[in-house]
C-alpha positions in Angstrom: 27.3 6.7 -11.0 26.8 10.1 -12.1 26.2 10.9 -7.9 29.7 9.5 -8.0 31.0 11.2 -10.9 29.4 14.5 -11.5 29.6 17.0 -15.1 26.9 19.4 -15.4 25.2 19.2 -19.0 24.3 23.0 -19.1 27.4 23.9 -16.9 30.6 23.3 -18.9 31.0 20.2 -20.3 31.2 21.2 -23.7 28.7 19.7 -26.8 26.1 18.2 -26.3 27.3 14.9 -27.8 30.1 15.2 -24.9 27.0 14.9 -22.5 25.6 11.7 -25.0 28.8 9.9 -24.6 29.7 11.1 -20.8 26.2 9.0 -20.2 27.0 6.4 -22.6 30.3 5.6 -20.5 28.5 5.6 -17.4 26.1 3.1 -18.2 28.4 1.2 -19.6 30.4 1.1 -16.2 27.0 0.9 -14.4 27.1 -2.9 -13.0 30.9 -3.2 -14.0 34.1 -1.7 -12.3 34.5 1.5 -10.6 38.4 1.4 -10.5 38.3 1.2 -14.5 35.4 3.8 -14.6 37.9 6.2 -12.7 40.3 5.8 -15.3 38.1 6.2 -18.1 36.5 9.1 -17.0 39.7 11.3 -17.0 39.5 10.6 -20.9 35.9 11.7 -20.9 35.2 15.1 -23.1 32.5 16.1 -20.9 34.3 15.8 -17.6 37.3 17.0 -19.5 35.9 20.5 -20.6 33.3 20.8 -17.4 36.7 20.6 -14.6 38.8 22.0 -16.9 41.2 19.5 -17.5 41.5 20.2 -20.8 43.3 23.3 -20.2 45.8 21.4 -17.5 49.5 21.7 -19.1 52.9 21.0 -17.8 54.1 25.1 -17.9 49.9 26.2 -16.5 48.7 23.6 -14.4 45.0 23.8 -13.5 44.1 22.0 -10.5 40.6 22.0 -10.6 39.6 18.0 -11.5 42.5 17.0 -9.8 40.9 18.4 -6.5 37.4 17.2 -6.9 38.9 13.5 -8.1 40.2 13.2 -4.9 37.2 15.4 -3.0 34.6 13.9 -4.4 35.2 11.1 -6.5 37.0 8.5 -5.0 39.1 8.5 -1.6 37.4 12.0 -0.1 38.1 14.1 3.1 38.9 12.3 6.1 38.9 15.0 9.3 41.2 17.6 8.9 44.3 17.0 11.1 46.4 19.9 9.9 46.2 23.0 7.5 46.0 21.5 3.9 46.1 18.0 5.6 42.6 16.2 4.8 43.6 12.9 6.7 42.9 10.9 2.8 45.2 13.3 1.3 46.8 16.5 1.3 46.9 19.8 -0.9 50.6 18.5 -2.3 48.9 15.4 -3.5 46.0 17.6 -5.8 49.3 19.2 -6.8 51.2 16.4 -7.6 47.6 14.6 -9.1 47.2 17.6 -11.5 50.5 16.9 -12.8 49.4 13.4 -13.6 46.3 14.6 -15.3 48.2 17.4 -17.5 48.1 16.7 -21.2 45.1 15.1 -21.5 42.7 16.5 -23.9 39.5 16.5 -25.1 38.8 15.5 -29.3 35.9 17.3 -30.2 35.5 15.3 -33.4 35.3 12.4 -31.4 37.6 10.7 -34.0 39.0 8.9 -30.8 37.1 5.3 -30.2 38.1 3.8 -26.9 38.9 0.0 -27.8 37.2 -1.1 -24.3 34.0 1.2 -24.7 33.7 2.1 -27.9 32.9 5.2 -27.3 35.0 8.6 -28.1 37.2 10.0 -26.0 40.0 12.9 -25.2 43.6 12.2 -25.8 46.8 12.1 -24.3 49.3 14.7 -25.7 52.4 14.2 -24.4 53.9 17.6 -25.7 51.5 19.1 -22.4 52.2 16.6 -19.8 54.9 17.6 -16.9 56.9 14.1 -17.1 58.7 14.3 -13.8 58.5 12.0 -11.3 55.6 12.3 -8.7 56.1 11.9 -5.2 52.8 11.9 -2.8 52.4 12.4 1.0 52.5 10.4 3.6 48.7 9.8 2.8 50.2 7.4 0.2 53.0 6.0 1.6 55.0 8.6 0.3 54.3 6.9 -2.9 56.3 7.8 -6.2 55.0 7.1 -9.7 57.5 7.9 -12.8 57.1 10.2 -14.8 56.9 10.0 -18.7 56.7 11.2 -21.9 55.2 9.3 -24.5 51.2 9.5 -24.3 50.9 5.9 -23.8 53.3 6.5 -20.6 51.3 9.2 -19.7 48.1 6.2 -19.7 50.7 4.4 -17.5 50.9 7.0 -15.1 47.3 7.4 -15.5 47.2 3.8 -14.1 49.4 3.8 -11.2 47.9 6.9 -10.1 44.3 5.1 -9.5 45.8 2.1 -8.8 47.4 4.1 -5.7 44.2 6.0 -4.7 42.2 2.9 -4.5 44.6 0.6 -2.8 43.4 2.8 0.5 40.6 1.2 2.0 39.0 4.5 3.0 38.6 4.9 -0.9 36.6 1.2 -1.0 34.5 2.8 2.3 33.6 6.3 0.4 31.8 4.5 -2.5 29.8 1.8 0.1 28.9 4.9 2.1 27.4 6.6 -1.3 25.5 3.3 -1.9 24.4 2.8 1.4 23.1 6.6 1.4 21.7 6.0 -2.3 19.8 3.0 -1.5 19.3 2.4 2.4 19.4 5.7 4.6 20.7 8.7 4.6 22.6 8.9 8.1 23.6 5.7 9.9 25.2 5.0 13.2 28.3 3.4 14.3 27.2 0.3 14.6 26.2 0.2 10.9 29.2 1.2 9.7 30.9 -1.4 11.7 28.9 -4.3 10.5 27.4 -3.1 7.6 29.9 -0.1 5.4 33.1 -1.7 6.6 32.6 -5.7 5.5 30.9 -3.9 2.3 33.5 -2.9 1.4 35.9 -5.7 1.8 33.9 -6.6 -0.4 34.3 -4.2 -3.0 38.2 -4.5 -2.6 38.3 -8.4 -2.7 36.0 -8.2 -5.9 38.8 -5.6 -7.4 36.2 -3.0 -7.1 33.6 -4.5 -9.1 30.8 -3.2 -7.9 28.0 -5.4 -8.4 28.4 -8.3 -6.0 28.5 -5.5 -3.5 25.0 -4.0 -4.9 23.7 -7.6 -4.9 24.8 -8.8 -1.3 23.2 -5.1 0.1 19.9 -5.5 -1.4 19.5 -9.0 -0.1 20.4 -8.3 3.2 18.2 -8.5 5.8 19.4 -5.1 7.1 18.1 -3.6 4.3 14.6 -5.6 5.0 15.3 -4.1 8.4 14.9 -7.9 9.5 18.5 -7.7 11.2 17.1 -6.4 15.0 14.0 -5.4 16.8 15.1 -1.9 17.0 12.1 0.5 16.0 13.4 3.3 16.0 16.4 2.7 13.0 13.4 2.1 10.5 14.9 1.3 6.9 11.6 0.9 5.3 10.3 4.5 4.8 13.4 6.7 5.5 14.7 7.7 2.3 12.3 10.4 1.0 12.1 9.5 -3.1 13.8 11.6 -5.6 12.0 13.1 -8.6 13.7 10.9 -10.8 12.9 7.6 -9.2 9.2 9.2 -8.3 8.8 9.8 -12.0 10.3 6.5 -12.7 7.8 4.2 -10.5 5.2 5.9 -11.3 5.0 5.3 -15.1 6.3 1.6 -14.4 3.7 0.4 -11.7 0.9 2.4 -13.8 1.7 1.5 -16.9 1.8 5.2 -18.3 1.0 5.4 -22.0 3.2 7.3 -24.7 2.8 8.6 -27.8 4.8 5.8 -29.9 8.2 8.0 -30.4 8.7 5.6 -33.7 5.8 7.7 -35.4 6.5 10.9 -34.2 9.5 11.1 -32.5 10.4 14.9 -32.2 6.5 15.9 -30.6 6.9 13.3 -28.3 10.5 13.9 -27.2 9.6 17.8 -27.3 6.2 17.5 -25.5 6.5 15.1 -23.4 10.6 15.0 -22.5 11.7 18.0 -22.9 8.4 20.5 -22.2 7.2 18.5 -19.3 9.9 16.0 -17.4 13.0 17.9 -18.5 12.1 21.7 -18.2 9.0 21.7 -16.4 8.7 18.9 -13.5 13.0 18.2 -12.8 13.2 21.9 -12.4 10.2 22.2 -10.2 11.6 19.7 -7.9 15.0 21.0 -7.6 16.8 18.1 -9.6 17.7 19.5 -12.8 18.4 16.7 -15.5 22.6 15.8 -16.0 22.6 19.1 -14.0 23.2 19.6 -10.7 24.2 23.2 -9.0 28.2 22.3 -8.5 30.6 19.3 -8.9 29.2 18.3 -5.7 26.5 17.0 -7.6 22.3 16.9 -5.8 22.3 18.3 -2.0 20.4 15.4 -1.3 22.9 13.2 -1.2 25.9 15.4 0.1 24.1 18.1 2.2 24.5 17.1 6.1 22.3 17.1 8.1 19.1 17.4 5.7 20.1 14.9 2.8 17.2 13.4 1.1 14.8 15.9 3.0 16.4 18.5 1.2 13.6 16.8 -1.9 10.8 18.3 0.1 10.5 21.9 0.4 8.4 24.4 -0.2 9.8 25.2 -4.0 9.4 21.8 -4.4 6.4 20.3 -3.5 3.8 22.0 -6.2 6.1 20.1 -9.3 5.8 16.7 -7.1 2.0 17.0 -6.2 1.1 17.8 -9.7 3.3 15.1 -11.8 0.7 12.2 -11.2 -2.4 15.1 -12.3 -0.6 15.7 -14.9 0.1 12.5 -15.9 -3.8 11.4 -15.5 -5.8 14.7 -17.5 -2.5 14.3 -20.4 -1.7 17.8 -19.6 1.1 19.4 -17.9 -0.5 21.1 -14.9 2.3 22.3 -13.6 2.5 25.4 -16.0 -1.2 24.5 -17.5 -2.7 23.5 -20.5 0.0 22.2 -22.7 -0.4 18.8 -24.1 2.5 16.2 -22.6 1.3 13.3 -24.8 1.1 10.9 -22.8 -1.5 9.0 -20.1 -2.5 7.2 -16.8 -5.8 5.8 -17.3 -6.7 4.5 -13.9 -10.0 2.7 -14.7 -7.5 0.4 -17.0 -4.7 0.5 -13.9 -7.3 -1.1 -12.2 -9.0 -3.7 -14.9 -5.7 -4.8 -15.4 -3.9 -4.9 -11.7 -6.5 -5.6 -9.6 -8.8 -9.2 -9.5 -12.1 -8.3 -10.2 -13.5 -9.5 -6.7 -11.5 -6.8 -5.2 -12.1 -3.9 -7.2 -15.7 -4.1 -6.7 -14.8 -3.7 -2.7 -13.8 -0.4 -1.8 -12.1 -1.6 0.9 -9.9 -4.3 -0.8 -9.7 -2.2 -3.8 -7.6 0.7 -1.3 -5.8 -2.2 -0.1 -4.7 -3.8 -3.0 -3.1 -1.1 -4.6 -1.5 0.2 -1.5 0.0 -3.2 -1.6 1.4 -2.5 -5.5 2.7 1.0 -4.4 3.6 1.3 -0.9 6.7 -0.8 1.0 4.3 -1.6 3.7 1.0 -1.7 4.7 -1.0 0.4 5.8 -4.1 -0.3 8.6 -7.6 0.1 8.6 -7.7 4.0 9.3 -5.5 4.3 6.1 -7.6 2.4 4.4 -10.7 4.2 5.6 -9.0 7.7 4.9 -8.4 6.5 1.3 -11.6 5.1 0.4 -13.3 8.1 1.2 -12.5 9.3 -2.6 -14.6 6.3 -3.6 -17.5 6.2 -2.2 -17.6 10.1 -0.9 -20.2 10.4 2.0 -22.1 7.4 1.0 -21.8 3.1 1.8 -19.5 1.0 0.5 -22.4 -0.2 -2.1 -22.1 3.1 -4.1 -18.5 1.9 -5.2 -19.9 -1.6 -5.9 -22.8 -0.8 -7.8 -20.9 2.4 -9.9 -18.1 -0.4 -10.8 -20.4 -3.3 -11.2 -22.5 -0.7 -14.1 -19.4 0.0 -15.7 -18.0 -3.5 -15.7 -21.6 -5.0 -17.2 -21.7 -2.1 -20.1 -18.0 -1.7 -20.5 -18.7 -2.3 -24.4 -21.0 0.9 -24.4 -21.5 2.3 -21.1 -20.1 5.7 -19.5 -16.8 5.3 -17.3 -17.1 8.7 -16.4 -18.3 8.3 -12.7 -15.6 5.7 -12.2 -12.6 7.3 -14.0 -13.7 10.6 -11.6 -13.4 8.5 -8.0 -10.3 6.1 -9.3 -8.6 9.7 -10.0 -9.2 11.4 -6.9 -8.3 7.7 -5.1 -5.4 7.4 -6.8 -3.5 10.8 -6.9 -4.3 11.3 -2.8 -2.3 7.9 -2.7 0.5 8.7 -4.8 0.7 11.9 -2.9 0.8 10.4 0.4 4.2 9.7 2.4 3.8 5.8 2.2 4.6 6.3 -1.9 7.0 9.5 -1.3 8.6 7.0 1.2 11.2 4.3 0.4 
């Protein structure tokens, strides 16, 4: 959602309890309806104050949100067929949209509770709204919506302006195409957005733009499994190179990573560990700031032809995305060294507790099993080989056995020292291989 509907936190969206609630309102809209979420977040203080909205009157209109709300959040360009003529919409309709949108405000007091959300809002101040009729382009049907000036009429015009932008299917295809690019693959062909994109989102516009069933019925494809054709060269599996966010994200789930419990001491670890490290240190290294992308446009890697996702690896980035799991396993940040992130990935206990004890004695299994927990598919015996070379070094499979089997049979009292070494060096060259940068 926030691909979809873009503020920057540090970039003009006001307080930072405008950014609190901006998220709150997404979430809340998260597995819910995109049609309503577009109405909602034109009331929003954060996108309010970060396009300018706020300062959108009747007598100085500002068309700045009503551009990228048509750009960018909903219906988008089509091929431009004419000067100011975007195919979806024209340059009169982001000047007849801006009049819709003038006279809402933002309430910095948040004194405003929306009755759907419960979260605050802006307002509608009627005294600022232009309350003439509207009358859009062709695009639309030459659609007109009446004008008026109360501020619930102004929430009535609100309404029959989205109702209008997403009664065009191409507005239903734009947000399938973002979901297909978010989750599946980054470029398609036309046959995908034949049979895939277009009875999406049918979908989407039979389900009144819930968006859910449409999530649901893509991830449970068998195109998404690749399992629809034989074709090896449209791989699904493995072409979406993993964002620092979801990288981060899978990394502390399928290892368990241990935190400093916030209950006890909640500002040292929200300082240390969020702010210090993930927040300032590793987003910024890898290019995606937090709730703050460059422009409205929002991350290059999902907007930025022809390089998309790619656009994760470069070399700016790649120091901040090789170091997160190091960091994560000495406790430190490594990134900028030394400084305590308070928090831990303790691979001799990833292994204890993920992998059946037959296995992790076996070098070979033991590379295979995990690959198995992290990567989308496996990987042969020369992968395995390659990786179990940080095991047993230049010595037999035995050495692993007998080094594990020690610590296993004096794990009350006995040194883990020459295990914890071999499982860190195993398990970092494994996170920082493509099969787990891959999804």
């Amino acid at each position: 959602m926030h691909t979809s509907f873009t503020i920057g936190k540090d970039s003009g969206a006001g307080f930072p309890s405008n950014t609190y609630d901006h998220i709150r309102l997404l979430d809340f809209y998260a597995m819910g309806n995109i049609k309503v979420l577009a109405k909602k977040i034109t009331l929003d203080n954060a996108m309010l104050d970060y396009l300018d909205n706020t300062q959108n009157n009747a007598t100085n209109p500002n068309e700045n949100y009503a551009r990228e709300y048509l750009e960018l959040f909903t219906i988008l360009k089509g091929p431009q067929i004419g000067q100011g003529n975007y195919t979806n919409y024209t340059e009169y309709d982001i000047q007849q949209a801006a009049k819709i949108f003038s006279g809402f405000k933002t309430k910095v007091d948040r004194s405003i509770i929306d009755n759907d959300t419960n979260i605050p809002s802006g307002y509608a101040n009627a005294g600022k709204h232009d309350s003439s009729n509207k009358t859009f382009s062709n695009a639309f049907g030459n659609q007109i919506i009446t004008g008026r000036n109360t501020a619930s009429g102004m929430i009535d015009e609100l309404d029959d302006f989205v109702e209008m932008i997403f009664a065009q299917p191409e507005t239903a295809k734009a947000y399938c195409r973002k979901l297909y690019r978010y989750f599946v693959k980054s470029t398609w062909n036309d046959a995908v957005e034949t049979d895939i994109i277009t009875p999406l989102a049918q979908l989407l516009i039979d389900n009144d733009y819930e968006i859910l069933p449409v999530v649901q019925k893509l991830l449970t494809s068998e195109h998404f499994y690749d399992k629809d054709d034989s074709n090896e060269t449209d791989n699904i599996i493995g072409s979406i190179i993993k964002s620092p966010l979801q990288l981060l994200s899978e990394i502390c789930s399928v290892f368990s990573v241990s935190y400093e419990d916030p209950t006890s001491n909640a500002l040292r670890f929200y300082n240390n560990f969020f702010l210090k490290f993930v927040h300032n240190t590793y987003f910024k290294g890898t290019s995606m700031e937090f709730y703050n992308p460059d422009s409205v446009a929002g991350y290059p890697a999902y907007y930025q032809e022809p390089s998309f996702d790619q656009i994760w690896f470069s070399s700016n980035t790649l120091i901040s995305r090789y170091k997160l799991i190091e960091s994560l396993i000495v406790g430190k940040n490594t990134i900028i060294p030394n400084a305590n992130i308070y928090a831990s990935l303790d691979t001799v206990l990833f292994v204890e507790n993920k992998i059946v004890p037959t296995d992790a004695q076996d070098p070979n299994k033991l590379v295979e099993a995990i690959s198995k927990l992290l990567y989308p598919e496996s990987i042969d015996t020369d992968r395995i080989n390659y990786f179990k070379k940080f095991l047993i070094e230049d010595s037999n499979d035995y050495y692993w056995t007998g080094a594990w089997l020690q610590y296993i049979n004096t794990h009350s009292s006995g040194d883990k020292t020459t295990v914890k070494t071999r499982l860190d060096a195993l398990i970092i060259a494994m996170v920082n291989a493509a099969e787990f940068q891959l999804m």
